[in-house]
Structure formats: C-alpha cells, structure tokens
N, C-alpha and C positions, 0 to 999 in steps of 0.2 A: 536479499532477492536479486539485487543490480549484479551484485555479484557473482553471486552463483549464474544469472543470465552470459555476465561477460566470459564467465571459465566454460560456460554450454559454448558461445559463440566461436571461440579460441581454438575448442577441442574440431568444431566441425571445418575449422576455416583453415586448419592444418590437416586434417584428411580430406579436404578438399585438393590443396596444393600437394598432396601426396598423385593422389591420382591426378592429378593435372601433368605430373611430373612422368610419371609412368604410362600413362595411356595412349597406345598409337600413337603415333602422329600422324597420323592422317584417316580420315573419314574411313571407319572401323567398316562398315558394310560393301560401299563402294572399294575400298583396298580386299578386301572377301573374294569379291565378285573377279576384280581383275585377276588375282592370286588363280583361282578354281579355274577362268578361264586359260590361265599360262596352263596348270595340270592337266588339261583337259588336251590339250595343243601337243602336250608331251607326250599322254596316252594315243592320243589316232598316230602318231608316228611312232611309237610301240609298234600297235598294232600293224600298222603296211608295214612294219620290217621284220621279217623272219629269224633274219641273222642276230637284231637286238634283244629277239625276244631270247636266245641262247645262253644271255648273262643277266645272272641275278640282279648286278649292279644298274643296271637299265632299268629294270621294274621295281626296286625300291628308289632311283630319282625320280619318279613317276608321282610314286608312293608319300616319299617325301612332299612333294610339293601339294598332293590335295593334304594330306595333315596340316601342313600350313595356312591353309586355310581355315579349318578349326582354331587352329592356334592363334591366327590374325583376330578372329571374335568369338569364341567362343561359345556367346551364347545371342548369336546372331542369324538370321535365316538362311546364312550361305553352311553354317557350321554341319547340320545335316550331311549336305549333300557333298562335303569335303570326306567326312567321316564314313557313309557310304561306299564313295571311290575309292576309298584308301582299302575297306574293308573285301571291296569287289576284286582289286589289283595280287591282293594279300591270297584271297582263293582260286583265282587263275594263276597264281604263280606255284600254290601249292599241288596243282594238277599236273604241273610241271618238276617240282623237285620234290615230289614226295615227300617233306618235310612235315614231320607232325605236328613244330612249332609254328610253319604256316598256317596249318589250318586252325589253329589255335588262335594265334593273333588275327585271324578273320572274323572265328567265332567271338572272340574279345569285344572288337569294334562295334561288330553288329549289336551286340548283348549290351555296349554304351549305349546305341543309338534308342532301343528299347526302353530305356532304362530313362535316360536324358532328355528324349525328343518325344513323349506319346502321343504329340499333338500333329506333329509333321508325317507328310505323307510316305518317308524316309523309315518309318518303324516299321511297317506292314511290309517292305521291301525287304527290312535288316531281316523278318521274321523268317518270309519266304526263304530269303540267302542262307537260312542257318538250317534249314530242313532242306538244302539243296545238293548238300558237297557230297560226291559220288565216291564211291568206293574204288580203291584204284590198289595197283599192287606194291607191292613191298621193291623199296629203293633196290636197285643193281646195286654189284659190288663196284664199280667205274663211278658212280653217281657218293657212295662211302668213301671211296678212297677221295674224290675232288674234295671231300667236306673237309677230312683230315687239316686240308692247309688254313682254313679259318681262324682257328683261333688264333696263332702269330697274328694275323696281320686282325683281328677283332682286338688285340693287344693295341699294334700300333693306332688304331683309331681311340680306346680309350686313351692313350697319352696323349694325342693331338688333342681329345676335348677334356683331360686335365688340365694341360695347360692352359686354354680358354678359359677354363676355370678361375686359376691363379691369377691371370690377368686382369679378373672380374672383380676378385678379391681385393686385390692391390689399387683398383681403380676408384676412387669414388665417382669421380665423375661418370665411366661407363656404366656403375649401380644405377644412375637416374634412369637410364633408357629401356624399356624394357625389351625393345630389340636385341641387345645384347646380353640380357638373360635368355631369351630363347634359340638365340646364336649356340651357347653351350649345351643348353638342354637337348635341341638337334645335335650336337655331336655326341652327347651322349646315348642317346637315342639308336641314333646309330649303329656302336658297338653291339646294340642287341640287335637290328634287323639285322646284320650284316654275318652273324650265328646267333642265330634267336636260340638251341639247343645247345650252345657253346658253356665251357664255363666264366667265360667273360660277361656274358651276355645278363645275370642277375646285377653285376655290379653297375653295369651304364643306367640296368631300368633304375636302380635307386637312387645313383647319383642323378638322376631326372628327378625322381621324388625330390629327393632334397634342395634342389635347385627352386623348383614351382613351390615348395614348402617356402624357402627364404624369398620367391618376387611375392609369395602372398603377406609377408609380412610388410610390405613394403605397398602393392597397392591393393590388397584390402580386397581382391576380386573374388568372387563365389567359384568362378569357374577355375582360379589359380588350387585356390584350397581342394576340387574336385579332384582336378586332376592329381595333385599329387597322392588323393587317397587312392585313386582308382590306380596308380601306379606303385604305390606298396601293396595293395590289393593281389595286385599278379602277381608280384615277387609270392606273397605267402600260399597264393593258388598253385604256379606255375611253377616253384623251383623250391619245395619241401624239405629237400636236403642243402641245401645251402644255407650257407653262416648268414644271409642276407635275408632268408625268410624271418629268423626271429628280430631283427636290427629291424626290418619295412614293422613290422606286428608292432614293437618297441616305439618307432616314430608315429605310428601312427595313434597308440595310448598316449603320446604326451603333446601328438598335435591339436586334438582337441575334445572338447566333453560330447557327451550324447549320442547322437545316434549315428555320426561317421566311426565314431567308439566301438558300438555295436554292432555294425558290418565289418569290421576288424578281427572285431571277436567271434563271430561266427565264421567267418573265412578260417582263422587259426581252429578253430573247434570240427571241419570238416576235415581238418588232415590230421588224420588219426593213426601217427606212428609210434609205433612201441621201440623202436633205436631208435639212438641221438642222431641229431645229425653229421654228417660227414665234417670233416675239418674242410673247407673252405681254402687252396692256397695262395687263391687270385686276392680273395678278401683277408687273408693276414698279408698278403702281398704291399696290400696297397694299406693294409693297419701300419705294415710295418713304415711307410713313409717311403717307398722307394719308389714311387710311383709320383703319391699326392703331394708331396713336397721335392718337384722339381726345380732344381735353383734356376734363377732369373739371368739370363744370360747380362752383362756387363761388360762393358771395355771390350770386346772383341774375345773374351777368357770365357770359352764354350765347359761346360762339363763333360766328360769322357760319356755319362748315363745321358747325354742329349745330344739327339740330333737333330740340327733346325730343317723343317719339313716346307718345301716348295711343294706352294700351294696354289700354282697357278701361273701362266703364259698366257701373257695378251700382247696383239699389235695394232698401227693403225700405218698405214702406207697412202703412199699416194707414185708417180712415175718416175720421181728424184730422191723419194725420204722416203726411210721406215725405220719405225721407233717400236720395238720391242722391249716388253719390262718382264721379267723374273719375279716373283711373288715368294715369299717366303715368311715364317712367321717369327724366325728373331736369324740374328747377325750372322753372320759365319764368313769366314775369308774364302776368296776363289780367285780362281787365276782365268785368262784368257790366251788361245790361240789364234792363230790365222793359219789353216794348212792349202797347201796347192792343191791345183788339179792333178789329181791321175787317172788321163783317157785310159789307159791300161787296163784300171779296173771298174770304168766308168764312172769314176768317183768325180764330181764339180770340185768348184774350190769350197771349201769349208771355214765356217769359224765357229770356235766352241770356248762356253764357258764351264769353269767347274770349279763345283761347290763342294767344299771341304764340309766334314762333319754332317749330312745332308742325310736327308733321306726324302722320295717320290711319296704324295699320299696318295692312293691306290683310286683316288674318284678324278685323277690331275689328268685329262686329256692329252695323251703322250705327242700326239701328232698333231699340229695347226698347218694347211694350207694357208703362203702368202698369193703364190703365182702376182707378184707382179713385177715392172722391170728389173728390180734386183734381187729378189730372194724368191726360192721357190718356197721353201716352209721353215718350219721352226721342231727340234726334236728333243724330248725331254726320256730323258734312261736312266736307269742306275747302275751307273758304271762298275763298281764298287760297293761291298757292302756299305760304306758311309761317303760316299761318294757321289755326286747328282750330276751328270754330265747334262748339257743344255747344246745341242746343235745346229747351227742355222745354214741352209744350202742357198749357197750364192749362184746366183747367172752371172752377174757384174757388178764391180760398185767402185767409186772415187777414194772413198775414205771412210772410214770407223771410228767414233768413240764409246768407250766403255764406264761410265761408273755407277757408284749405287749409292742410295738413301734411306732413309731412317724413319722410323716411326709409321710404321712398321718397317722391316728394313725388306731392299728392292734390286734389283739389279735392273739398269737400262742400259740399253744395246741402240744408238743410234748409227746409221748405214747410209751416206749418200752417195749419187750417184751423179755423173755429169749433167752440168746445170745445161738444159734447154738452151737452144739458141736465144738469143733477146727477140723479143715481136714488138716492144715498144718504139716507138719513134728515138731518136738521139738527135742533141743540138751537134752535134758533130764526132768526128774521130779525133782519136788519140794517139799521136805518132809515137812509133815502137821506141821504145830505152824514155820514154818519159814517165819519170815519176813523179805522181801527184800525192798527196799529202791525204791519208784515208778521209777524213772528214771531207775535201773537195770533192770525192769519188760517185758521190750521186748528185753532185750539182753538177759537174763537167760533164755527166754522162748522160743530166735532164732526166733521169727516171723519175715518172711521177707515181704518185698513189691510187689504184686503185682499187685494191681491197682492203679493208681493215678485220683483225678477228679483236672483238670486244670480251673479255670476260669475267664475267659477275664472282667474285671470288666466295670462297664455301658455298653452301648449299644442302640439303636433306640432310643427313644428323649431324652435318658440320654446321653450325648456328653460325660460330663469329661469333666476335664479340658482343657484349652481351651491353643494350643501352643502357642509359642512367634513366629514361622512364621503362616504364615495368611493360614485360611484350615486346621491348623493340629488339630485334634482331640485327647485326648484320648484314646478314646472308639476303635476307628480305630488301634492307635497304637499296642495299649494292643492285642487287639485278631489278630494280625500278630506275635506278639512276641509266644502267647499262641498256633500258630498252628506250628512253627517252634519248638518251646518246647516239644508240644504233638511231632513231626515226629522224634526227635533226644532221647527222654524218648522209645519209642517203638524198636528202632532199636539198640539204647547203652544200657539200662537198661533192656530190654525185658519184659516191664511191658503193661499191659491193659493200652488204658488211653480213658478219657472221657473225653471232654470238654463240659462245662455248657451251651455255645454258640458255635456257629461255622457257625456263621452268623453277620450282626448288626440287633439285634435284641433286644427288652428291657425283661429283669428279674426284679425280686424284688429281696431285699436282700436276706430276708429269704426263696424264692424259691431257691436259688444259694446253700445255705445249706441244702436244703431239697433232692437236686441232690444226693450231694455228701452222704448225708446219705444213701438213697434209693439204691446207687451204690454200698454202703459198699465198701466205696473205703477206702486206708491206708493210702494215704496221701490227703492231700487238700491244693491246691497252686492259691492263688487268687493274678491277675498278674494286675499293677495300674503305675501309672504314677504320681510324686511328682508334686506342684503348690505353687508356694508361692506370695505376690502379692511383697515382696524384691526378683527383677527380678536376682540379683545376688546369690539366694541362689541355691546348687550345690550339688550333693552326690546321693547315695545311703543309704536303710535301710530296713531295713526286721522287719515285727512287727510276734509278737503273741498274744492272747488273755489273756488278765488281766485286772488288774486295772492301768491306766495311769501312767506315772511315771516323765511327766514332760509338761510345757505347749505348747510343740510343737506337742507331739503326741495328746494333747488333739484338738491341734488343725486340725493335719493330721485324728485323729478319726472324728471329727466333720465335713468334708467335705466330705469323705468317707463314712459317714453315712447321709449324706444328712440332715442335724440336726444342729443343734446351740450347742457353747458349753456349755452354762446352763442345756440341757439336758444330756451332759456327765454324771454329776452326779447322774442323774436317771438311769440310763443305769447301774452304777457301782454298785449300790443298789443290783440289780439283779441275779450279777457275782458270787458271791459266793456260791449262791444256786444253779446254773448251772455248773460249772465247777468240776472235777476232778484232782486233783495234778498231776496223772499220766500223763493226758495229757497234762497239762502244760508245764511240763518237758520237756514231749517229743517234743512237739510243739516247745520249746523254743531251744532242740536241733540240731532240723532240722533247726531252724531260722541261727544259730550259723555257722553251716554247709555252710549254702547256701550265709549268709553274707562276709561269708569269702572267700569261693570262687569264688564272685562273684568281691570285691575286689583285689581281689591276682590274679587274670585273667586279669579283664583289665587294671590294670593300668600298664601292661606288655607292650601293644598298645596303648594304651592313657595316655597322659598330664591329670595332674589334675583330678584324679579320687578320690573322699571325700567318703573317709568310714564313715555314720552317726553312725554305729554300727547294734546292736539288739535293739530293745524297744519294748515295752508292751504297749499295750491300748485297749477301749472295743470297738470293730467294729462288727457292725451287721451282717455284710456275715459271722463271723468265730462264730457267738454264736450259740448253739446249735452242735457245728460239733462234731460229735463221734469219730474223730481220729486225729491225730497231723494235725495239721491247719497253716498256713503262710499265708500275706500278702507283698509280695514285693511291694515296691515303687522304682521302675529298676533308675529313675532318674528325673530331673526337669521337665520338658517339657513349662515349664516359663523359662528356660535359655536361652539363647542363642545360648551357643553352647551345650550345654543338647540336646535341641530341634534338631540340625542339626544332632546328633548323631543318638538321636530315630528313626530318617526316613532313616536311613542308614541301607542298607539291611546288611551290613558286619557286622555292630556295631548289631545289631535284632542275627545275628547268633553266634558271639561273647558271648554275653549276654547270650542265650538259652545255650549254651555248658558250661556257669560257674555254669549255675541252676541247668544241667543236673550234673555235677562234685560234687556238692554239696549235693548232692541228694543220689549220689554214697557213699558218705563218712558217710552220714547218716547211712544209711541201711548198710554199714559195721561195722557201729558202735553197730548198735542193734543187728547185726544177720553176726557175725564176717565170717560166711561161706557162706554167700550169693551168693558170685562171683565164690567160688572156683572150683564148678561145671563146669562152664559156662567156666571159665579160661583153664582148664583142657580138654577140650573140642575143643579150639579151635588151643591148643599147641599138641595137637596130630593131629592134621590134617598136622604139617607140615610145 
C-alpha cells in the first residue's frame, strides 16, 4: 500500500514539474488581456488607414496577434474574445479579396467559438457572424493574376518555419519553453493564412497539428490536444484532395481513443469521393526530405538549398551614436561599403552591407526612419536573387565600425559622430604636443561621474544561471542587486542612474550597450551571477573587456555570451579594431576599485570570502561601450552557501555598498575633487 502510495505520489509530482516547466511564464490571464489589448491597438490603426487596408499582409498581423491570444490561454476568459476578432478580421478581409478560403476560415473560427465557449456571450455573436457574410461577386481577373504570386513566396514561409522547427528539434533545452513551440506553430500557420487556397497551405495547417500534437505530449494541456484535432479536422474538411487529408484523418486515429476519434471519423465520412486523391507534390516534396531536413548551417559552410533569411532591422540613436543590428536567422558572410555623395543625382553619402546567400522574409519592414544627427534611415532590398543588400543614409558621421555575433548570428553597424564640446568643468589645460599616458587622461582632464547605466544581466526567458537551491534564478537575483545599487549610487554618489531593465524582461546583448551608449552615460556596470558545474567553486571577480587571459574566463565569457568556446576566438579577432587603450585602462581601473572593495567589505561579515581578482575577456554586452565598462560576477550561485547568501536581503545590501565604495574611489581617482564640494557642503551644515 506505502508503496503503491509513493509510485501515485512520483507519477503526479512529475506531471506536475512537467507543466511547471511548460506553462507561460507569466500570469496566463493578465498576459491575455495585455496581448488582445496590443491587437486591439493594431486593428483601430487598420482601420484609419485606407492604404494598409490594401494589403493582405496588414490584416493577417492583425489577425495574428488576436489568435495569440487564444493561444497565450486557451481556455481563459480573454480566449473568446481573441477568437472572435480574429474570426471578425478573417470576414472583413474576405469582403475584400473575395477569397473563399477567407470566408471559410471565418466560418471556422466562429463554428470553434460555438462549439468551445456556449457559455460566453462570444457564441450568440459567432452565431449572428456566421448568418451575416454577404454575397459579393466573383474575383477580377487583376485580383487572380495577384494570387498567382503566392504560393513561391507561401514556399518561402514554410522553410523559414521548417527551419524553426529543426531548431526546436535539436534543442532540448528550447522543448521546455513553451513559447518556443508556438513560435513555430505561428510560422507555420502562416504559410496557410498567407494562401489559405494555395497548395502549400494543407501542409503548414498540419505541420501545426503536429507540432500542438507533440507540446501536448509534453504539458498534458486539454486545450493543446484540441487544437491539434481541430486542426486535422480542416485539413480532412477543407483540402479533400490532398495527400494531407488522409495523413490529418491517420494522426488523428492514433492520437487518441473515443470521441475526438469519432469527430475524425465523421469528418472523413462527409467527403464522399469516388477518385483517389490527387498526388500531393508539395507533400512528396517535403516526404522527400528537401525541404524537412535542412542542414544546419556550421563553420561559416552555408548549403547552396539555403539561404539565411534577415529577419529583422533595429536601431537605437541618440545626437553622437547609432547602433544598428542586422537580424538574421543563421551565419552567412557579407561584405561592407562606404560610398560618396553624388549631388548630381541627389544621392547622400551611403554605407551598405551585403549578405551573401540571403534572402528578405516578406513580413521584414524594408524602410526604418532614423532622422537623427547622422543617419536619415536604414534600407533593407534584395539586391540579387540570393543576395540581401542593407542601406544606411548618412547626413554625417566621424567614424564606423562593423561586425557581427552569434547565437543567433547578427550584424552591428555602430556610426559615431563628432563628440559634443565638453560642458564639464576641467582642473585645467593641456598644452598642445603633450602627451599624457591614456590611463592619466581623465584625471588630468578632472572629468567626473555623472551618470551611471546599471545593468541586470538576462532576464524573460533568459533565466541565467540556474541556483543550487531550487527556483533561484539569476536573472531575478541580478536585477534586485542592480535596483538596490541604482537607490544607494543616487543617494551616496549623487549621480543620474539608469538601469537597462527594471523589470524581468529579455534584452539582447548588444541592445544592453546600445542603452548605455545612447545614455552617454560614464560609467557602465553589468551586474551577473558566477556558475560552475564543480558545485564547490566560490569567490568573486570583476572582468573588463580584452582579450582572455586564461581558460576560465574563456569560459565565464562563453556562458555569458551565450556561445561556445570555439567562438571565443572569433570574437577576439574583432577586439582590437574596436577597442581604445584609454578605455581599457580606465575600464580596468574601475574593475580594480570595485574588486577590491567588494573583497575588503565583506569578508569583514563573512567566512570565506575568495578574491578571484580582476580578469580580462571578450563579453558581448561590454563590446562597443564608449566608456569604462565592468562585469561583476558578485558570486557562485552553484554554491551552496553562495547561493543562500545571494537571496539574503543583508548579504543584496552589503554587496551594493562595497560597489557603491568602489565606485567612490574610482572617480576619486580620476577626478581627485569630485567629493570635495559635496563634503564641504555637508560639514557646514553642522
């Protein structure tokens, strides 16, 4: 009986931790509501613009985004009224393209909502919608020939969410999340809205089946299992002649017994055709492997049947810096120019990148507006059938560097511009032909600190390292340390401060530098947590940016940049054409500062405190920073007793007042008068 008790207990205490593992992370109703409200925000500006209501691709992101919200809870009180919208979007658009597969997928939705919700006041609405769609007349021939071009490019959308696929496959770790199953599901999805009457379009619905078939294996949800039947459902409704009707019919007899069985079975028994069906060549296409089994790009050696698809253009500027990055979803080589003005043909100066092996995916925003001092926008073409050209129009700029990172792989485009006069005070000039020695160069010049950008390193589905008790995060740790740091930096040091987050919320690296550039801030402090998988390993260490100097920072860099250490050495490649001595220095004095006080504090209070020292290695949040830069690793959080410390509110504030200390000795060191104002000020009070 104990027995049998403890194998009951085991079975539920592992599908518990199942769906612990898989379920939102974050508060399923409340993330509903925000979701429906973003689609809601996306349709009124639909609707005022006449010009966006022109393209399809406007009203399925629409579209998109209320399905997301069903999707975010399925069987939650926002889920209706996502499924509604989506269903509403679907038959305004069919009034517009006279598609029958529009009105279809309206009629669909609705016919879920009936069926799903008969409690919600969302079904009497679906009922009305489905006895509303008006008769309209039969498609132009202009309106047939635009469809023609669909399916190519309904093509290139299933390979982009192939590949997500593969990725998914290959991942264990992105199986936990279940964001990243419905990452591909939406791409797959896709392919069908995108020619719902296409022959592409049976193969995305299924590969959706079968995707929501394999997360319901995984977390056990009602609503994961629905969907996938209701989506071989329309396969065997909607696309009769396809090799994919009998395959949906096939998954769904061996997805499960009973009565999802016998809605299967009656679906296949309503289409009553006396011919076989057609041969299928999208689906021997993709039997045959030339599709589904995409090799994985490696070492820079691309496959002629791939091309890596830029997926995206972002920037962040401020009157001196703008840092632009390239998105792309695996490696490919490119080259860069710099072309002149020609008033002649009113052309600005130009600089352009370009991507070998490439291709634009067709939802990539071709035009970004910068307008500010130095770039007017950013342009993204396809130069070439496999070719992605990237354009940036310059008003003016001092200087450019260019490279790119990995994991995913990225191209950054940094652009400065001449630095501002100085507005700080100076302890004096400096007579011309004198050279001072960089590390002197902000003490001779008295620049002091006024702003600091702090930032909490990972965050939203980048966890961090993962503690030695159960639930502790990094990500969590870090940005309590970094708000205790910002509150005691403003009130001891009386400096501006910024934090890059001040939420859990995900960055990329090089947005996290892009902050603190844009901020012109003075110092930059990216605050992390050590991991080692020798559960005994212990200490503190403060890095700055160089080239490695030994195989533990190569390995502290290589987790911290999300990367393997074989790419360290790519990465090193880069350093010296990026970097400035001065700032090293400086960088490396503030490291020194803050090491040390961070040491000589607490092991004032605490047993066994391990000075690892200062070290050097190339970390992608500190490359590109335009001003002394740092990376604490505060302590283990694999330790043992590391760990119990980091969650200790005393040991969080302990910690903050030796960074603030450290910080202080810094900027006394550059700017020997920095306090004495301040000191002087407060010794006359009394």
């Amino acid at each position: 009986m104990v027995k049998d008790f403890r194998k009951s207990y085991i079975i539920c205490l592992f599908a518990c931790c199942m769906l612990a593992v898989l379920w939102p992370r974050t508060t399923s109703a409340a993330t509903a509501r925000d979701i429906y409200y973003q689609a809601e925000s996306c349709y009124k500006k639909l609707r005022n613009d006449s010009k966006k209501q022109k393209y399809r691709d406007q009203w399925l992101k629409c579209i998109d985004k209320f399905e997301k919200v069903y999707q975010r809870d399925p069987s939650g009180p926002w889920a209706p009224a996502g499924l509604y919208m989506s269903g509403k979007l679907y038959q305004q658009l069919y009034n517009l393209s006279l598609l029958e597969s529009d009105r279809k997928e309206a009629q669909d939705i609705f016919e879920r909502i009936i069926k799903r919700f008969p409690q919600s006041q969302y079904r009497q609405k679906a009922a009305d919608a489905i006895g509303a769609f008006s008769k309209v007349q039969r498609p132009q021939a202009a309106d047939i020939q635009a469809r023609s071009l669909r399916p190519s490019r309904a093509k290139d959308k299933y390979v982009a969410a192939e590949s997500c696929y593969n990725k998914l496959q290959k991942s264990s770790k992105k199986q936990k999340y279940r964001d990243q199953w419905l990452k591909c599901i939406a791409k797959f999805q896709a392919v069908y809205r995108h020619d719902p009457a296409g022959p592409w379009a049976p193969a995305g619905l299924y590969m959706s089946g079968e995707l929501y078939q394999e997360l319901y294996k995984r977390s056990y949800k009602k609503s994961d299992k629905q969907e996938a039947l209701d989506l071989y459902g329309r396969i065997v409704k909607h696309f009769p002649r396809s090799q994919y009707r009998q395959k949906a019919a096939d998954a769904v007899d061996s997805f499960s017994r009973g009565e999802p069985r016998k809605v299967a079975s009656e679906a296949v028994k309503q289409q009553k055709i006396e011919e076989k069906p057609a041969i299928d060549k999208i689906a021997a296409e993709i039997e045959r492997g030339s599709l589904a089994q995409v090799p994985v790009v490696k070492n820079d050696k691309k496959s002629e049947n791939r091309n890596a698809l830029v997926q995206g253009l972002r920037f962040w500027s401020n009157p001196s810096y703008t840092r632009i990055v390239i998105d792309a979803d695996s490696e490919t080589d490119f080259a860069h120019r710099l072309l002149k003005k020609d008033p002649s043909i009113h052309k600005p100066q130009r600089l352009y990148v370009e991507l070998n092996n490439s291709r634009l995916v067709e939802e990539l925003e071709k035009t970004i507006p910068i307008n500010d001092n130095l770039l007017s926008d950013v342009r993204a073409g396809q130069y070439t059938a496999d070719t992605v050209r990237v354009v940036v129009d310059i008003k003016s700029f001092k200087t450019y560097k260019i490279f790119s990172l990995k994991n995913p792989f990225r191209i950054v485009i940094d652009v400065w511009g001449k630095q501002p006069k100085p507005t700080r005070a100076t302890a004096g000039t400096v007579p011309k032909g004198t050279k001072l020695p960089p590390s002197a160069l902000a003490k001779q010049l008295a620049l002091g600190v006024s702003r600091i950008v702090i930032d909490p390193g990972h965050g939203g589905r980048d966890y961090g390292a993962p503690g030695y008790l159960k639930g502790v995060h990094e990500k969590d740790i870090v940005l309590k340390v970094a708000r205790r740091l910002a509150k005691k930096i403003r009130k001891e040091l009386q400096c501006e401060v910024f934090l890059t987050r001040n939420s859990d919320r995900h960055l990329t690296l090089e947005e996290r530098t892009a902050i603190a550039n844009t901020k012109n801030a003075d110092l930059f402090i990216s605050i992390h947590t050590n991991a080692a998988r020798d559960r005994r390993a212990y200490g503190i260490e403060t890095y700055f940016l160089n080239l490695a100097t030994d195989e533990d920072a190569i390995m502290v860099a290589a987790r911290e940049n999300a990367t393997s250490t074989k790419n360290i050495s790519d990465l090193q490649t880069i350093l010296s054409d990026l970097m400035q001595n001065a700032k090293i220095n400086e960088s490396s004095r503030l490291a020194v500062n803050v090491q040390e006080s961070l040491h000589k504090s607490l092991r004032k209070n605490y047993s066994r405190i391990k000075d690892k020292g200062v070290k050097q290695a190339p970390f992608y949040v500190l490359l590109g920073a335009q001003m002394p830069s740092i990376l604490i690793e505060t302590a283990f959080i694999s330790n043992s007793r590391e760990c119990k410390r980091l969650v200790n509110v005393k040991y969080q504030d302990r910690m903050s007042t030796a960074i603030v200390a450290g910080i202080r000795s810094y900027i006394k060191e550059t700017s020997p008068t920095a306090f004495i104002k301040s000191n002087h000020k407060k010794g006359s009070k009394g």
